[in-house]
N, CA, C and O of each residue as an XYZ file, in Angstrom:
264
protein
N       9.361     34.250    -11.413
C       9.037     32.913    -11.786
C       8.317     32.221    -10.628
O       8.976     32.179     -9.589
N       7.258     31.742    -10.597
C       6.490     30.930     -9.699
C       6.982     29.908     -9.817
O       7.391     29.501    -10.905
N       7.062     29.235     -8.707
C       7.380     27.631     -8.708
C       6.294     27.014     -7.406
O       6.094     27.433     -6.266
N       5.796     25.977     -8.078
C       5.023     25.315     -7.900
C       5.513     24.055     -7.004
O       6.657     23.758     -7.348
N       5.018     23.195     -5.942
C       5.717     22.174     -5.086
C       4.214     20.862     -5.463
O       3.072     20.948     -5.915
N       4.959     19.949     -5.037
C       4.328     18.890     -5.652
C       4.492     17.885     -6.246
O       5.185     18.092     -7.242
N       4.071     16.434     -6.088
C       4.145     15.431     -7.016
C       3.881     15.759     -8.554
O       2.953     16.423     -9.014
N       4.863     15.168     -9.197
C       5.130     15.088    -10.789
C       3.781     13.248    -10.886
O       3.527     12.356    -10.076
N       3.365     13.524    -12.192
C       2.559     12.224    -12.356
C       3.586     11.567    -12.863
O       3.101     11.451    -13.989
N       4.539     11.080    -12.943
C       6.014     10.419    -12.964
C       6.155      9.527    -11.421
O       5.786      8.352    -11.430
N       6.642     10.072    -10.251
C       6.769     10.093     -9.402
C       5.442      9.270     -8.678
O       5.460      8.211     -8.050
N       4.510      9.993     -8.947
C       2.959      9.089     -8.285
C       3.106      7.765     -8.828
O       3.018      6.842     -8.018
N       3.293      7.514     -9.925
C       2.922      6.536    -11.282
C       3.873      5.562    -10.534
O       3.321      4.515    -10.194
N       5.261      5.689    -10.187
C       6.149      4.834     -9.752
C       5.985      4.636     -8.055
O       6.659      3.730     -7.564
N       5.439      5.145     -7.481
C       5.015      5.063     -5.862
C       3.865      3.984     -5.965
O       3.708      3.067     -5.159
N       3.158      4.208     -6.971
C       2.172      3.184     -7.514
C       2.434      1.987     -7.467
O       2.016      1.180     -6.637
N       3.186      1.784     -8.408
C       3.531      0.199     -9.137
C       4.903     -0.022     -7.682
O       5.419     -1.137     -7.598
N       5.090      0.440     -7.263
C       5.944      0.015     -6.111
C       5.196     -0.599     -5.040
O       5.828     -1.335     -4.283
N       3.862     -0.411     -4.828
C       2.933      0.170     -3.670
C       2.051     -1.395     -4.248
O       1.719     -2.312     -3.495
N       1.844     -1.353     -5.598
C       1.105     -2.678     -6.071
C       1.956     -3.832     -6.070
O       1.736     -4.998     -5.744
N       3.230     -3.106     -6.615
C       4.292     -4.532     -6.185
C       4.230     -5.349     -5.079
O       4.148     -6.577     -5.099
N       4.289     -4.334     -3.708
C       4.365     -4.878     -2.173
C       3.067     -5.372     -1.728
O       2.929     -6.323     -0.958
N       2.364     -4.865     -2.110
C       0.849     -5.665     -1.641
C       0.944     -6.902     -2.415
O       1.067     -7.926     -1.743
N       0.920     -6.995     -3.395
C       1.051     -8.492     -4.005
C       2.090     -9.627     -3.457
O       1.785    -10.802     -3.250
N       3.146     -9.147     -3.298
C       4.023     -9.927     -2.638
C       3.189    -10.527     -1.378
O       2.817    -11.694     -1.258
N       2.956     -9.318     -0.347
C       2.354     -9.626      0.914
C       1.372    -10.761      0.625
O       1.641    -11.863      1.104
N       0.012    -10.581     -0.270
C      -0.632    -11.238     -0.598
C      -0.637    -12.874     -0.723
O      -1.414    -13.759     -0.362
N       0.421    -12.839     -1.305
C       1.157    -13.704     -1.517
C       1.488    -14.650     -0.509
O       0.965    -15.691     -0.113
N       2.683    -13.885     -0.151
C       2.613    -14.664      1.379
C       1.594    -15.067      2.250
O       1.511    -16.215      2.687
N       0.959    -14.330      2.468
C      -0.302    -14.603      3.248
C      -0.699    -16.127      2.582
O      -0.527    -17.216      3.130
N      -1.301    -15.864      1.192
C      -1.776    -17.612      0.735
C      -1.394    -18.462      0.932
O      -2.132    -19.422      1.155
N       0.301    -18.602      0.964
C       0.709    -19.596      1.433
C       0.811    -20.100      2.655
O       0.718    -21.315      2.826
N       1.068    -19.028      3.934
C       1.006    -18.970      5.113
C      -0.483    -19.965      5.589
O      -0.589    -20.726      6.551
N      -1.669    -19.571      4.369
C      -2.711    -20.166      5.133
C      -2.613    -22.070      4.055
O      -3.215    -23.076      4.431
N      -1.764    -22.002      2.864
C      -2.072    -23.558      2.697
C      -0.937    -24.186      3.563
O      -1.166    -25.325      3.968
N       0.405    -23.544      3.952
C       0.577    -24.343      4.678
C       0.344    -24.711      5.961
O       0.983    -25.590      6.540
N      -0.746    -23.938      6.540
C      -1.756    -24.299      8.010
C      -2.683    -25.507      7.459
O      -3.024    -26.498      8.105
N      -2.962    -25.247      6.326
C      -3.908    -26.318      6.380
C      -3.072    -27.898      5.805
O      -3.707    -28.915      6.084
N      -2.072    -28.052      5.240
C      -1.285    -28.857      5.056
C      -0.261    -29.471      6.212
O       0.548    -30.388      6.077
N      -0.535    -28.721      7.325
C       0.050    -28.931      8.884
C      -0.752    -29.757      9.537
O      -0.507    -30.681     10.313
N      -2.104    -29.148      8.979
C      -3.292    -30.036     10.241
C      -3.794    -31.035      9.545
O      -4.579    -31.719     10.202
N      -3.608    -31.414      8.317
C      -3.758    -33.062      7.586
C      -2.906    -33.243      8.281
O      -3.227    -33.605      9.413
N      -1.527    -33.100      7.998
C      -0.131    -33.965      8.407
C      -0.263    -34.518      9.753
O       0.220    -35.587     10.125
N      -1.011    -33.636     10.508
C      -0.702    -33.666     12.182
C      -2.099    -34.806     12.257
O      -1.872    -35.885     12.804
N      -3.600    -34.534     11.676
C      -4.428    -35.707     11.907
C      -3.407    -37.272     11.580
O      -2.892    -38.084     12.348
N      -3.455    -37.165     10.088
C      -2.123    -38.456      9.683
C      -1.018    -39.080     10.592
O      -0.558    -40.221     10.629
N      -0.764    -38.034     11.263
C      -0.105    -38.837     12.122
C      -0.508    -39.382     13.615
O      -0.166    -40.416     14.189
N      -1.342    -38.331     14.025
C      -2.236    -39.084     15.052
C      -2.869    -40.253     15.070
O      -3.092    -41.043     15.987
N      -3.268    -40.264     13.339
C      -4.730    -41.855     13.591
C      -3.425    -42.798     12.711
O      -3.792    -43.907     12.323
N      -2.038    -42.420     12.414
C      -1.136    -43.747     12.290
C      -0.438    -44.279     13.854
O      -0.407    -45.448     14.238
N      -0.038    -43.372     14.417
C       0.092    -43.657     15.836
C      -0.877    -44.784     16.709
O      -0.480    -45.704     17.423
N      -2.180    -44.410     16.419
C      -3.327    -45.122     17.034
C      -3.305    -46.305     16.261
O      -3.375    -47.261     17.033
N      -3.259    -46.553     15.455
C      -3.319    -47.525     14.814
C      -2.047    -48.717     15.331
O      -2.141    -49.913     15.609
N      -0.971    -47.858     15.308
C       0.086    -48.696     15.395
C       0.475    -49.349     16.930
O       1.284    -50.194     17.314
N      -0.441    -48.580     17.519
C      -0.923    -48.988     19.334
C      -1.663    -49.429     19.164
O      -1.475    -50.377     19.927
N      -3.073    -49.727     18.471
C      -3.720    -50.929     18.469
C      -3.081    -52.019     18.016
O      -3.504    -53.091     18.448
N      -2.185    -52.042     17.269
C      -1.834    -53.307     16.451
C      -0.592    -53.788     17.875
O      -0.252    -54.954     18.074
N      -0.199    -52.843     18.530
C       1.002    -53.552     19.667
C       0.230    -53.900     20.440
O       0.675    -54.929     20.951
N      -0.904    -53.592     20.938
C      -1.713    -54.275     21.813
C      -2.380    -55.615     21.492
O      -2.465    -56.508     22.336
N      -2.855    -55.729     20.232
C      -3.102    -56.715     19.750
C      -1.963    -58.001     19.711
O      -2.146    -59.148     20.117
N      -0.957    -57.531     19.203
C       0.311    -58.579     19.508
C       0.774    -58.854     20.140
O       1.240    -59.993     20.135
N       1.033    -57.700     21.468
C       0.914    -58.433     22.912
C       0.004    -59.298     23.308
O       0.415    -60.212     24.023
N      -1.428    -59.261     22.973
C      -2.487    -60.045     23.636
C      -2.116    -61.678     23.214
O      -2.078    -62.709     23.886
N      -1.843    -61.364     21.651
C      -2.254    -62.933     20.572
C      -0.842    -63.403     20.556
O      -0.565    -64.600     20.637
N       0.272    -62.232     20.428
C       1.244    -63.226     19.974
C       1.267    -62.840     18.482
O       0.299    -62.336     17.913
N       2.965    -63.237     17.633
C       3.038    -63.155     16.634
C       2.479    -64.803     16.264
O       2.399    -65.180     15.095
């Protein structure tokens, strides 16, 4: 009897969809990884030019007075 060694197309088929599973996930992550960089650096401008603002306005009320 010969016996043969080797992947069954069973076996490939499920290394597959395991293999597409994990890349998608990764994928995944990744997208979000990059909206929340960009949802960091609004937040972080926003708070810089409210800061400035709110030091112009103490400077101003020091100068004038309420």
């Amino acid at each position: 009897m010969k016996t043969t060694r080797g992947f069954t197309l069973l076996e490939v088929m499920v290394a597959l969809a395991i293999l597409a599973g994990a890349l998608m996930a990764l994928a995944d992550l990744v997208s979000g990884a990059g909206y929340n960089h960009t949802y960091a650096r609004a937040l972080t401008s926003a708070t810089l030019l409210a800061r400035g603002k709110m030091v112009e306005i103490e400077q101003k009320l020091e100068e004038d007075g309420f």
